[in-house]
C-alpha positions as CSV (number, residue, x, y, z in Angstrom):
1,X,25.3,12.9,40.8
2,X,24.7,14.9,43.6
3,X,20.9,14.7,44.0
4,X,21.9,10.4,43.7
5,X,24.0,10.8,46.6
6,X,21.3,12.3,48.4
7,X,18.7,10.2,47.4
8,X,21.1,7.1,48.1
9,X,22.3,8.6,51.8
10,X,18.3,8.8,52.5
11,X,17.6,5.8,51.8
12,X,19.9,4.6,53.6
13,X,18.7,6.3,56.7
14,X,15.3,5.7,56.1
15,X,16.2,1.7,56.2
16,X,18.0,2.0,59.1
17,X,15.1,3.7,60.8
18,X,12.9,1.1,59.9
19,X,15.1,-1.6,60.8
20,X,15.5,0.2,64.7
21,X,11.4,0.4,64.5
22,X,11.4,-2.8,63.9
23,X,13.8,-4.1,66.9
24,X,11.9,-2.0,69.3
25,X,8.7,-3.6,68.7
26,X,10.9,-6.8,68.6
27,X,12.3,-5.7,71.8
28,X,9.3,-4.6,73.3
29,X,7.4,-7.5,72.3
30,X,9.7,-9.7,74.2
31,X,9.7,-8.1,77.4
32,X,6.0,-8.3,77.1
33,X,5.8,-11.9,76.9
34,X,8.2,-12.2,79.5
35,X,6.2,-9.8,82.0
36,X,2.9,-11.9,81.0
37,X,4.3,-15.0,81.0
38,X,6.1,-14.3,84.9
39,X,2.5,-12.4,85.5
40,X,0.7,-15.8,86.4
41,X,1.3,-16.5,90.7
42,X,1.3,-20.4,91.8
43,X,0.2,-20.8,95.2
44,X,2.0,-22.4,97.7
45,X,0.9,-23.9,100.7
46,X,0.9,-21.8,103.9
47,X,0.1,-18.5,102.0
48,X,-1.9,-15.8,103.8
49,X,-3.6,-13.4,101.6
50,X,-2.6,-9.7,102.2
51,X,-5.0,-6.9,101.7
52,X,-2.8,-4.0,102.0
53,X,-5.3,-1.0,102.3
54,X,-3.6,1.8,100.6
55,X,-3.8,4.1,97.8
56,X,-7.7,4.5,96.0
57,X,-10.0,2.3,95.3
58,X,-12.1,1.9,92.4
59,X,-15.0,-0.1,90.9
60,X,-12.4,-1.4,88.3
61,X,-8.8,-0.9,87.1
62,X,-7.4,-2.1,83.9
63,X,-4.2,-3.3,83.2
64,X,-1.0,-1.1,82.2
65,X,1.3,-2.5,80.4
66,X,3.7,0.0,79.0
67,X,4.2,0.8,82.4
68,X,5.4,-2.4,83.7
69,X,7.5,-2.8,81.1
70,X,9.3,0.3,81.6
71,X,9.0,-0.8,85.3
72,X,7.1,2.6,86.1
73,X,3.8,1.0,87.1
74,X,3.9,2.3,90.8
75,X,-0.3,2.7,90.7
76,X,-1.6,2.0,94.2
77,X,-5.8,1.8,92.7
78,X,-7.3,-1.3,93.5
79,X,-10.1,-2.0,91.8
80,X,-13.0,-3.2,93.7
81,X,-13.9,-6.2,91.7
82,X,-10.3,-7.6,92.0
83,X,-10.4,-7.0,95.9
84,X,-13.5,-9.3,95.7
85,X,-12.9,-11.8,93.6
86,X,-9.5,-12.1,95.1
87,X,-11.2,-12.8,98.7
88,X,-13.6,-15.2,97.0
89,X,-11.3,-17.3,95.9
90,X,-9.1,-17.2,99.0
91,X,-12.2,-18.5,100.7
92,X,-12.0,-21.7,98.9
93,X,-8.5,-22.4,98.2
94,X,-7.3,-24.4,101.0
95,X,-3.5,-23.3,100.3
96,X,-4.8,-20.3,101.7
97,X,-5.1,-20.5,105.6
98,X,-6.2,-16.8,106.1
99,X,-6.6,-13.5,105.6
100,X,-3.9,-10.6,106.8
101,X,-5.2,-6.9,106.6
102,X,-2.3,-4.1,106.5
103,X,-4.8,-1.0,106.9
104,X,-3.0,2.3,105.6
105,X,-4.1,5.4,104.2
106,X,-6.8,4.2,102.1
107,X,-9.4,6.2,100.0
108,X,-12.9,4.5,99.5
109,X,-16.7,5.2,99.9
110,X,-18.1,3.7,102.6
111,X,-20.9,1.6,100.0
112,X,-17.8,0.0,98.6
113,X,-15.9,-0.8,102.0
114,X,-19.3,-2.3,103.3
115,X,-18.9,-4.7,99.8
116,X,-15.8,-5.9,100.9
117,X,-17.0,-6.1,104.8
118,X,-19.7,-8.1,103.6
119,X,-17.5,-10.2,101.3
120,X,-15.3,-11.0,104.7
121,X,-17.8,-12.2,106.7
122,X,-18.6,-14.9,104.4
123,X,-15.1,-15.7,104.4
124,X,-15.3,-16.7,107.8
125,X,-18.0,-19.0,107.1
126,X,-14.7,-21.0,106.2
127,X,-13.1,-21.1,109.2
128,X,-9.6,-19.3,108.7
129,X,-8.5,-16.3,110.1
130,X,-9.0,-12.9,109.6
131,X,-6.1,-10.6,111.4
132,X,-6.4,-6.9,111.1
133,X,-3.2,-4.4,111.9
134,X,-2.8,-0.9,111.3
135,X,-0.2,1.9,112.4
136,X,-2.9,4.2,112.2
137,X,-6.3,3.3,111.2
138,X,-8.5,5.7,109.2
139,X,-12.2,5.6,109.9
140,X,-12.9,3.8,106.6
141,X,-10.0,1.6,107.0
142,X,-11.6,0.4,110.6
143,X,-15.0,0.0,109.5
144,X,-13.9,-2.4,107.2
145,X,-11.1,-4.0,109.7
146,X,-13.3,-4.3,112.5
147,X,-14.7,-7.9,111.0
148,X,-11.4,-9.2,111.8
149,X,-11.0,-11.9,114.7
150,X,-8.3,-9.9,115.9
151,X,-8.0,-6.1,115.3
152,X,-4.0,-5.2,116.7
153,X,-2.6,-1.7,116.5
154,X,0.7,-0.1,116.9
155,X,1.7,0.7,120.7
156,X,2.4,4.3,119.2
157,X,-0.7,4.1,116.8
158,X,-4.2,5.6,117.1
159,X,-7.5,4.9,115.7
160,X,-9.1,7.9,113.8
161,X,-13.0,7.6,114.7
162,X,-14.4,11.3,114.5
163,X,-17.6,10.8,112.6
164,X,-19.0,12.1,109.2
165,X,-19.0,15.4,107.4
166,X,-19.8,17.0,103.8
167,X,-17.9,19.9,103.0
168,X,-18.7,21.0,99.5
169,X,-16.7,23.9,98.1
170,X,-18.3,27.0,96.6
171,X,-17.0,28.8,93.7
172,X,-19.5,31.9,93.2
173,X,-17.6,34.5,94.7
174,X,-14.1,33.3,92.8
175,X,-16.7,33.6,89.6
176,X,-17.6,37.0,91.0
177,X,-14.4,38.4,91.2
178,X,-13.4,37.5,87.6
179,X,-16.6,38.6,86.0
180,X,-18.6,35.2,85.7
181,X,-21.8,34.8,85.6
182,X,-23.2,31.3,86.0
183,X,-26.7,31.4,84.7
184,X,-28.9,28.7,86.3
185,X,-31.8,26.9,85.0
186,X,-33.4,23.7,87.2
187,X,-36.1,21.9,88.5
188,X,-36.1,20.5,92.1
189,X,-36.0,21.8,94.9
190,X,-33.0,19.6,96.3
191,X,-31.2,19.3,93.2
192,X,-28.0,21.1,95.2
193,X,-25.5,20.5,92.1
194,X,-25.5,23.9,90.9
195,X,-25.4,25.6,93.9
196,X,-21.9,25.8,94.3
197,X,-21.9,28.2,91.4
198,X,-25.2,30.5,93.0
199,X,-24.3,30.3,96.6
200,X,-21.7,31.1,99.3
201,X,-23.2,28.3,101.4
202,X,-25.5,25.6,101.9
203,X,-29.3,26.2,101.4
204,X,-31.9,25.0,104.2
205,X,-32.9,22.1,101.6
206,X,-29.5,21.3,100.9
207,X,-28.5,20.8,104.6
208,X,-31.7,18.9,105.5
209,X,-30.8,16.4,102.5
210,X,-26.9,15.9,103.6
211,X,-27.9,15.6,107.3
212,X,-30.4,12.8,106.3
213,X,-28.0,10.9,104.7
214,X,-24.8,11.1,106.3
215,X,-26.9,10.4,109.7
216,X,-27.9,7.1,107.8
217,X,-24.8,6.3,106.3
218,X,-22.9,7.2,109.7
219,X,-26.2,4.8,111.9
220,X,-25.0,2.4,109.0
221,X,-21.3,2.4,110.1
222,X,-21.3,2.4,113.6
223,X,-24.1,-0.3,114.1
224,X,-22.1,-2.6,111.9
225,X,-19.1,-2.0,113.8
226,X,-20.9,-2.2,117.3
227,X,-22.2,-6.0,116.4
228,X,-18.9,-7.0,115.2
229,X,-16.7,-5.2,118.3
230,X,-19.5,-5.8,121.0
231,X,-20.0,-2.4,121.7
232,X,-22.8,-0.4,122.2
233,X,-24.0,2.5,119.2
234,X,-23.9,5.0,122.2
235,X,-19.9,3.9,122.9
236,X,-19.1,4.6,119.9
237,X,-20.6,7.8,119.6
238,X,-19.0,8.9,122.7
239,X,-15.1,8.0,121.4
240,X,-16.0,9.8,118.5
241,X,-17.4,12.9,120.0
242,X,-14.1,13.1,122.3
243,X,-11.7,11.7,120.0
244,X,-10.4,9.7,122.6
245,X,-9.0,7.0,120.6
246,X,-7.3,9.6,118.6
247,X,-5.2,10.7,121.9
248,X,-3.4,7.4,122.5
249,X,-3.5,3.8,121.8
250,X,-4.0,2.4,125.3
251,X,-7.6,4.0,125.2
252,X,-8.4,1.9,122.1
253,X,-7.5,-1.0,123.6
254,X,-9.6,-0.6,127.1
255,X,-12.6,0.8,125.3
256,X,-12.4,-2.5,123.0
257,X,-11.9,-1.1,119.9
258,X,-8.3,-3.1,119.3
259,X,-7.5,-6.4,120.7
260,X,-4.0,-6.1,121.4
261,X,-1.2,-3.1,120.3
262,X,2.2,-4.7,119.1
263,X,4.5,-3.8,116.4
264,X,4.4,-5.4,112.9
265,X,7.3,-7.5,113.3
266,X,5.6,-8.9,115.8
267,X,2.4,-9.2,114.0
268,X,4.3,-11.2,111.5
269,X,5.4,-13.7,114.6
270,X,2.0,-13.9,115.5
271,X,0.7,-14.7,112.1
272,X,3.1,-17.6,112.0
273,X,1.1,-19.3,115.0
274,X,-1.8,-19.4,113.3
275,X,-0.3,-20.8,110.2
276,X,1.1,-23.3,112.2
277,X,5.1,-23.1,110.8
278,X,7.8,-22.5,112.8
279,X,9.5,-20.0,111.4
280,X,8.1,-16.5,110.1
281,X,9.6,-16.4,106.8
282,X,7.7,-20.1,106.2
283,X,4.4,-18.1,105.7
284,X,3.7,-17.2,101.9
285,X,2.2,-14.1,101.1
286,X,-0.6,-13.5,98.0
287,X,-1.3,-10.3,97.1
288,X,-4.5,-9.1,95.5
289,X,-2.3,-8.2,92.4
290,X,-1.2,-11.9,92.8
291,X,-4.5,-13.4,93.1
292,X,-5.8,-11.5,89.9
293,X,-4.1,-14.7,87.9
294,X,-5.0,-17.2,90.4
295,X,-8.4,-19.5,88.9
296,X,-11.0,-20.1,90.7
297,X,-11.2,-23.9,92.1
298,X,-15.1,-24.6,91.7
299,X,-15.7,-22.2,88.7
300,X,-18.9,-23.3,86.8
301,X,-18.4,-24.5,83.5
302,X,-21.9,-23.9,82.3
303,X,-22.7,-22.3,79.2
304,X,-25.7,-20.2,80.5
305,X,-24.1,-16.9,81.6
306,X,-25.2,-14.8,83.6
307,X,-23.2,-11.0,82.6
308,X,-22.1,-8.1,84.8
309,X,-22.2,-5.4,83.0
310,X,-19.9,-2.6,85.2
311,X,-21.1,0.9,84.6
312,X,-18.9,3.6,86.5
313,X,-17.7,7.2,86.3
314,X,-20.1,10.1,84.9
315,X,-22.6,9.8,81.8
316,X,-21.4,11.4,78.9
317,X,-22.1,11.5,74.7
318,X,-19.4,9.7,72.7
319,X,-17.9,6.4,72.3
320,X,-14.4,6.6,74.7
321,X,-13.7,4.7,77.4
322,X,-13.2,7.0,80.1
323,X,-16.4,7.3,82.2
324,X,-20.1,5.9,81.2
325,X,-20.4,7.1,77.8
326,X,-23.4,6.1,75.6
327,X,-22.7,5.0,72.6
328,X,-20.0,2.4,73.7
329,X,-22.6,1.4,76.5
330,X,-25.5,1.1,73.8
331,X,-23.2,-1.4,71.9
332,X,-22.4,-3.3,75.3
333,X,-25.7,-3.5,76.3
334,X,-26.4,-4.5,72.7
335,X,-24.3,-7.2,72.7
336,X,-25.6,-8.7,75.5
337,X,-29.2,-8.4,74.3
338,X,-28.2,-10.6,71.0
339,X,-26.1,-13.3,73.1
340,X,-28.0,-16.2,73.4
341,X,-25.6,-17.6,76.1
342,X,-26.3,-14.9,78.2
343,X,-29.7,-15.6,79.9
344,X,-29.5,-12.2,82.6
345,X,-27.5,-9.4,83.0
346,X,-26.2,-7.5,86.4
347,X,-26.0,-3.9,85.7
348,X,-23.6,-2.6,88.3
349,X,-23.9,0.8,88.4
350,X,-21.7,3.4,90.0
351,X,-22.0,6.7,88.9
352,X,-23.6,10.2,90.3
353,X,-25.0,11.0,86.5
354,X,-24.1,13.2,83.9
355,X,-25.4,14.0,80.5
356,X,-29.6,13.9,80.5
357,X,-29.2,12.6,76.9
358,X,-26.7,10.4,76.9
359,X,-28.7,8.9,80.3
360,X,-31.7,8.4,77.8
361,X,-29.9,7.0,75.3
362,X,-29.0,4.2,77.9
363,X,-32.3,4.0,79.1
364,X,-33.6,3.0,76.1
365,X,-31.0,0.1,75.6
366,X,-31.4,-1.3,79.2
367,X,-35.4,-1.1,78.4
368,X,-35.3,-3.2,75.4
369,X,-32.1,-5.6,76.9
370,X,-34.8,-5.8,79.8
371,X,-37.8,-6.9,77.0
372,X,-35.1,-10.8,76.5
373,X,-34.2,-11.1,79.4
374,X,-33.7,-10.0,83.3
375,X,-31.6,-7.3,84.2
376,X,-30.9,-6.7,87.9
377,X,-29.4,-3.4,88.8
378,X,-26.7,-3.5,91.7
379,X,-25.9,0.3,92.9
380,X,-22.5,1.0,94.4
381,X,-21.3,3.9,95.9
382,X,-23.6,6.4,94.0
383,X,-26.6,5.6,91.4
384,X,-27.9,9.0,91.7
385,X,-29.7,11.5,88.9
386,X,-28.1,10.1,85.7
387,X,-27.2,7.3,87.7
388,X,-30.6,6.3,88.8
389,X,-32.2,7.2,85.3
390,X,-30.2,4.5,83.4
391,X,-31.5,1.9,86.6
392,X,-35.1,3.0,86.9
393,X,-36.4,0.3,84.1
394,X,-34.6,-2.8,85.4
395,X,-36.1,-5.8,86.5
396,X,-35.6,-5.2,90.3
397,X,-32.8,-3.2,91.9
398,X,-30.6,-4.0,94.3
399,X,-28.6,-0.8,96.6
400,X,-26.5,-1.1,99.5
401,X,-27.6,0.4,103.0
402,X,-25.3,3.5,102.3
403,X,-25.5,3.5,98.7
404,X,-26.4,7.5,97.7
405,X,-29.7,7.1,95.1
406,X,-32.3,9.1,94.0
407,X,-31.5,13.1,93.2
408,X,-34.3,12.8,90.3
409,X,-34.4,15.9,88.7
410,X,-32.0,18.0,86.1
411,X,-30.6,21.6,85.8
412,X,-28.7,23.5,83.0
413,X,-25.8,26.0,83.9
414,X,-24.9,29.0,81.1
415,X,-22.0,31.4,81.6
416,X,-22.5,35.1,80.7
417,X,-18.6,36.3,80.7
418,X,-19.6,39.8,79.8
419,X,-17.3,40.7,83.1
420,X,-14.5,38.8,82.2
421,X,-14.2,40.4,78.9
422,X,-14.7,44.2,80.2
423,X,-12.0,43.9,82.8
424,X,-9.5,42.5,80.5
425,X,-10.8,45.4,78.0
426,X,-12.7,43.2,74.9
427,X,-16.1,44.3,73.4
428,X,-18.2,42.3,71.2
429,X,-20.5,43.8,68.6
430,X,-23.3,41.6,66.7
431,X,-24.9,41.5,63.7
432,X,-28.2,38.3,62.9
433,X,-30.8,37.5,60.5
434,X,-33.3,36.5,63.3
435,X,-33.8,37.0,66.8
436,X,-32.2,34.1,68.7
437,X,-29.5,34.1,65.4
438,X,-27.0,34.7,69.1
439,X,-29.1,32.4,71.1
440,X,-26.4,30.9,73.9
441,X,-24.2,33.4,73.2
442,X,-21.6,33.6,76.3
443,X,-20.4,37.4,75.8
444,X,-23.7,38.7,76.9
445,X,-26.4,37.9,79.7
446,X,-29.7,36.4,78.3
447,X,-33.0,38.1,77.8
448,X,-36.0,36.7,79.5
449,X,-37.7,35.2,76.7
450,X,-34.6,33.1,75.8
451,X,-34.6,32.2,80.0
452,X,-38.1,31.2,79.3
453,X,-37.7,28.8,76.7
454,X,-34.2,27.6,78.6
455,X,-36.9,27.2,81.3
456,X,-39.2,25.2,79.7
457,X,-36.9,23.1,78.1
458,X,-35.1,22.1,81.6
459,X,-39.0,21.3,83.2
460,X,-39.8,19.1,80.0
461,X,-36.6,17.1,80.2
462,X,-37.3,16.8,84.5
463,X,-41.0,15.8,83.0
464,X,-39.6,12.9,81.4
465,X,-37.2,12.0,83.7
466,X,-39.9,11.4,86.6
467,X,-42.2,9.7,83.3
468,X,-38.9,7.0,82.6
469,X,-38.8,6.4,86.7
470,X,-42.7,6.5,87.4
471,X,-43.1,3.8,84.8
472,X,-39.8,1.8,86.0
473,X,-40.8,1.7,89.6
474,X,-44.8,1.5,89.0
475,X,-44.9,4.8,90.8
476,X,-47.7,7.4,90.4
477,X,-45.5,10.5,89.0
478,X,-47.5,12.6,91.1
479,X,-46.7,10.6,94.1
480,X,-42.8,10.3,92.9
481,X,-42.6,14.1,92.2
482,X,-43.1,14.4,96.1
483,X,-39.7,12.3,96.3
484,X,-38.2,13.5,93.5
485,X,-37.3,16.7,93.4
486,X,-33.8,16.1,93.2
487,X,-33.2,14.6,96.6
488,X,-30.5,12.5,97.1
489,X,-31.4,8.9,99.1
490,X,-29.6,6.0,101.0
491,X,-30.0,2.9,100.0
492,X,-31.8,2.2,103.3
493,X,-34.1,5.4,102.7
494,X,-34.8,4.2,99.2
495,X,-35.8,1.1,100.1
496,X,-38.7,2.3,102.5
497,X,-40.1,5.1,99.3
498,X,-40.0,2.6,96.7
499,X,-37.3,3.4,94.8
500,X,-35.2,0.6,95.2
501,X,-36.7,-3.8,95.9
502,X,-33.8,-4.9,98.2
503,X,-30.4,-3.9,100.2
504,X,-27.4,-6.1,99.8
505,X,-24.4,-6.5,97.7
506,X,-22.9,-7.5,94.3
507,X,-23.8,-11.4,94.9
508,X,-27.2,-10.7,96.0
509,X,-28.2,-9.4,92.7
510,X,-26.1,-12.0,90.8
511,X,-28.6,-14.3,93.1
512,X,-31.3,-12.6,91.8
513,X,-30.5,-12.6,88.1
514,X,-30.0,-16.0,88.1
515,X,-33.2,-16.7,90.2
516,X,-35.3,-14.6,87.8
517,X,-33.6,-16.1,84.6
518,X,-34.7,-20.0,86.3
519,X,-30.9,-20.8,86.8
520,X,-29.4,-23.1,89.0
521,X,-26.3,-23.1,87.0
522,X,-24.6,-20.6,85.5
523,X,-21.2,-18.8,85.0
524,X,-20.3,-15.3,85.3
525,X,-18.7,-12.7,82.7
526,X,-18.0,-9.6,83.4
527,X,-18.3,-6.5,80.8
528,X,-16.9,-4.5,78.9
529,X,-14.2,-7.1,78.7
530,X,-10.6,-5.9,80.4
531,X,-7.5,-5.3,77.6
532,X,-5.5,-8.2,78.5
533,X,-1.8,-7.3,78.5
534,X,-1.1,-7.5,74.9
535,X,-4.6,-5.2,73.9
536,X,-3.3,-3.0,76.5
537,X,0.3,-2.9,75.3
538,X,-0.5,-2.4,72.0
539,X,-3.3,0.0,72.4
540,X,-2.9,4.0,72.6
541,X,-1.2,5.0,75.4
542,X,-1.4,8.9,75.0
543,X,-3.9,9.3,77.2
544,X,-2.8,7.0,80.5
545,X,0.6,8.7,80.3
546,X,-0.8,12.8,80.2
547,X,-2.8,11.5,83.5
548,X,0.0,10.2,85.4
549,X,1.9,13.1,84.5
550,X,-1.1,15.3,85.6
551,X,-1.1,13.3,89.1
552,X,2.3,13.4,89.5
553,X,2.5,17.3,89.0
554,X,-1.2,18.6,90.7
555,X,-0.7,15.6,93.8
556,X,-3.3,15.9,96.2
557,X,-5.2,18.8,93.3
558,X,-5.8,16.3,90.4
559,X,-9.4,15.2,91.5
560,X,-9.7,19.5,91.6
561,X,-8.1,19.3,88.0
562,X,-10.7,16.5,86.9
563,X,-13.6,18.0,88.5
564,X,-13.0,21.4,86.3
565,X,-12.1,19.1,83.4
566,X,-15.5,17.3,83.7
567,X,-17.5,20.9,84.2
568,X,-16.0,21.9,81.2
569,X,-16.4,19.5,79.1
570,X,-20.0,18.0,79.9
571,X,-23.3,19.0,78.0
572,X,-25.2,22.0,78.9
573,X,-28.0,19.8,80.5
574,X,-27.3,17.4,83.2
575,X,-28.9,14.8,85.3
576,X,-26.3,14.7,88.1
577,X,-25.6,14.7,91.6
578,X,-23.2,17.6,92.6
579,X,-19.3,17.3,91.4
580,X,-17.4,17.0,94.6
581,X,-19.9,15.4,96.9
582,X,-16.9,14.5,99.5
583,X,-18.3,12.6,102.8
584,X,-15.2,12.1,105.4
C-alpha cells in the first residue's frame, strides 16, 4: 500500500511538472510572437535615420531572442551588414529626409569605417542631409563623421586626432617565470605571430612591416578626411602631432575640423529645420535596429541570385558556428555550388587566418564552387594568412585601401612545461615501444631530430601555401616567395604586387560578380542564412549566455580571455596573422 502511495504521489508530481513545462513553452511562445510580431518598424514621414556610434562593431550579428524576451538584450554590436543595408535603404526611402550621426565611443577597424564612409557618400548622391554630432569624437568615429555636411561638437567637447600606433603585448618573460617554454617552428621571415611568445620586443622585420602599413592605413585616413574637410594632409598632421584639438573645442572649430559647437538639444532644434516641421518632437527617428525590418523599396525580384557568402572570425576544424570553421563552410560553399539560382557568389572575407588545414579544406571548396561559376572575393578588415589562403583561387579580388592582406607563410608553436612541473614539484618517468612512441610530448623539451621533422613539416605546409596562391594569382612562386614571407599588406600595397585586382567596397565586388556572371538583373542573398527569431529562440542558448556572463565579469579583459581561449584551443599549425594585432 505504501509503495502505491508512492508511486501514485510521483505520478502526480511528475504530471504536474510536465503540465508547468508545458505552460512555459506556452508562455514563452507567446511572448515570442508578440516581440516578433511588434519587431517589424513602419516608417513614418519626417523620420531621420540615427546612426548612433557606440558599442562594437562587427561584420554580422545574429539575433537574440531569449534575451529580449527576458528583456536582457542590452548588446550594443552592430553588425556591419545591418549598418549598410540600413543606409541603403534610407537612401531611397523618401520618408526618410536624412541622416543623423550620434558619434560615441565606438570600436571598429578603420577597413570597416571606410565601408560605411563610402556607403555615405553615395547617400548623398540623393540629396538629403547628412548631420554629424559628437560629445567627444574618437579618431575612428571622425574619420567616418567627417562626410557629414555639417560636423557640430559639444562647446565642452574635443576631437581625439593623435594618429596610429600597434602595441602588441609580449608574453615570454610571464612564460619564463612560470617555467614555459614555447617551442617555435616557422617559415617567413615576417611571419611576427609567434613572436610574442620568443621575444620581449619587436624585431627589425616586424617593425619595418607595422610601420609600412599603419603609415598606409594612416595616409589612407587623413587624405580622405582632408578632401572631405578641405584641409590639407600636412594640417592634419600638425593637429595630430600637438593634439591641439584634444585641448579645447574652439581650436577644432577655427582649424575647420567642426562646423559649429552646440549642445545636443540644440542639435535636435537644428535637425528640425532641415526636416522642415515646426516642432522638434515632429521629427521621427529610425534606428538601424529599426531599419533591420524595414524592405527595401526597389528590391529586384529576379530569380538569378547573386550570393554573399560572409566569412568572419578565425579558421578552425569542426562544424560550430562560432568563427570560420570548415566543415560548416564546405557545406555553405557546397550549397551554393549546386544552386542553380545562384549564378555568382561574393565571398566576404574577414578573418586574420587560423588553422592551415581547415584553410585548405576551404580552399578546395571555393576552387571547385569557382569551376560553375564566379566567385569574387571582397576582403574586410583583415584577409591575411589563413585569410588570404581561402581567397587566393577566386575569380578576382576585391580589398579595401586599408584592408590588412597578405602574411603568406605558417608557423607551429609546442610548449615544453618541464619548468612548470619542477617548480610545483612533479616528475614524469617514460616507458615506449619506439623512438617517437612520446613524440609531442609537453613534459619534456624536444630532441633535434623530432625539431627536424617539426621543421620540415612546417616548410612543406609554407611550400603549398605559396603553390595554392602562385597558382590563384598567376604568380611565379619564386617571384611571390619574395612577397611572401609572411608579410602583412594594405589593400593599397597589394594592389601594386599583385595580390589583389581592385580596391573598393562590398558593392564593387557585388558589381563584379554580376558583371562576370553576364547579369544585369539579379537579387542578392546573403549566407549562412541568419536564425530568424523563432530558430534563435528555440535554438541552444548555453553558449550566448556563458559569453555574456564572461563579458559582464572580465569587462574591458574578455577579448584578453578570448584571445587565450583561441591560443588554446586552435591546431598546432597555423596560417595566421598575430592574435592581438591592435591598431589605435
Amino acid at each position: 500500500m505504501k509503495g502505491f502511495l508512492k508511486s501514485l504521489l510521483a505520478s502526480i508530481l511528475g504530471c504536474f511538472i510536465v503540465l508547468g513545462v508545458f505552460f512555459l513553452i506556452f508562455f514563452l511562445s507567446i511572448m515570442a510572437m508578440s516581440i516578433s510580431s511588434t519587431d517589424k518598424y513602419s516608417l513614418k514621414d519626417n523620420t531621420v535615420f540615427t546612426l548612433k556610434l557606440e558599442g562594437t562593431l562587427s561584420e554580422r550579428v545574429e539575433p537574440n531572442s531569449l534575451m529580449d524576451i527576458l528583456g536582457q538584450n542590452t548588446d550594443t554590436e552592430l553588425g556591419l551588414d545591418d549598418i549598410l543595408s540600413s543606409i541603403k535603404k534610407a537612401k531611397e526611402n523618401d520618408k526618410i529626409k536624412g541622416i543623423y550621426i550620434n558619434a560615441g565611443g565606438f570600436s571598429a577597424a578603420s577597413a570597416s569605417l571606410k565601408e560605411i564612409r563610402n556607403q555615405l557618400i553615395d547617400f548623398k548622391e540623393s540629396g538629403k542631409f547628412i548631420v554629424a554630432y559628437g560629445d567627444v569624437y574618437t579618431q575612428g568615429c571622425y574619420y567616418l563623421s567627417s562626410v557629414a555636411d555639417k560636423v557640430i561638437m559639444n562647446p565642452q567637447g574635443n576631437l581625439d586626432l593623435h594618429g596610429l600606433s600597434a602595441s602588441p603585448t609580449f608574453y615570454k618573460g610571464l612564460l619564463d617565470k612560470i617555467g614555459i617554454e614555447m617551442q617555435i617552428f616557422k617559415v617567413g621571415t615576417f611571419k611576427s605571430a609567434v613572436e610574442p611568445f620568443m621575444l620581449d620586443k619587436m624585431s627589425d622585420a616586424n617593425r619595418e612591416q607595422v610601420s609600412a602599413y599603419i603609415g598606409d592605413v594612416w595616409s589612407t585616413i587623413t587624405s580622405e578626411i582632408s578632401e572631405s574637410r578641405k584641409l590639407s594632409v600636412e594640417k592634419i598632421n600638425l593637429a595630430a602631432d600637438s593634439l591641439q584639438t584634444f585641448k579645447e573645442a574652439k581650436y577644432s572649430l577655427q582649424d575647420g575640423f567642426v562646423d559649429t559647437l552646440m549642445y545636443e538639444a540644440d542639435v535636435k532644434e537644428y535637425l528640425k529645420t532641415l526636416v522642415g516641421v515646426e516642432k522638434a518632437k515632429d521629427i521621427n527617428v529610425a534606428s538601424v535596429k529599426n531599419m533591420t525590418s524595414v524592405a527595401f523599396e526597389n528590391e529586384s525580384k529576379s530569380k538569378d541570385i547573386v550570393a554573399v557568402l560572409y566569412a568572419y572570425g578565425s579558421i578552425t576544424d569542426g562544424s560550430g558556428k562560432d568563427g570560420i570553421t570548415s566543415k560548416r563552410y564546405v557545406k555553405e560553399i557546397e550549397k551554393l555550388k549546386d544552386n542553380d539560382k545562384v549564378k555568382a557568389v561574393v565571398f566576404r572575407v574577414n578573418s586574420g587566418g587560423g588553422s592551415a588545414y581547415a584553410s585548405e579544406q576551404i580552399w578546395k571548396a571555393i576552387s571547385d564552387l569557382k569551376e560553375k561559376k564566379p566567385v569574387v572575393v571582397s576582403m574586410g578588415d583583415y584577409a591575411a594568412s589563413g585569410g588570404y589562403y581561402i581567397s587566393c583561387n577566386a575569380s578576382k579580388i576585391i580589398a579595401q585601401p586599408n584592408t590588412l592582406t597578405g602574411s603568406i607563410g605558417i608557423f607551429g608553436m609546442f610548449p615544453n612545461v618541464e619548468g612548470l612541473t619542477k617548480k610545483v614539484g612533479l616528475s614524469f618517468d617514460n616507458v615506449k615501444t619506439n623512438k617517437f612512441a612520446d613524440f609531442g610530448d609537453a613534459t619534456r623539451p624536444m630532441r633535434d631530430d623530432e625539431k627536424a621533422i617539426l621543421q620540415n613539416y612546417i616548410e612543406r605546409g609554407y611550400d603549398l601555401f605559396l603553390t595554392r596562391c602562385s597558382e590563384g594569382r598567376n604568380i611565379p612562386k619564386d617571384s611571390l616567395d619574395l612577397i611572401a614571407q609572411g608579410r602583412v599588406w594594405t589593400g593599397n600595397q597589394a594592389l601594386k604586387i599583385g595580390l589583389v585586382d581592385a580596391l573598393g567596397d562590398l558593392d564593387t565586388a557585388i558589381e563584379e560578380a554580376a558583371k562576370l556572371a553576364e547579369l544585369s538583373d539579379y537579387s542578392l542573398r546573403d549566407f549562412p542564412k541568419k536564425q530568424d527569431f523563432f530558430e534563435s529562440f528555440f535554438s541552444n542558448q548555453k553558449e550566448e549566455l556563458t559569453t555574456r556572463a564572461m563579458k559582464e565579469y572580465l569587462g574591458n579583459d574578455y577579448q584578453l580571455f578570448k584571445t587565450i581561449k583561441e591560443i588554446k584551443e586552435q591546431d598546432f599549425i597555423q596560417a595566421r596573422m598575430p592574435y592581438d594585432i591592435d591598431i589605435r
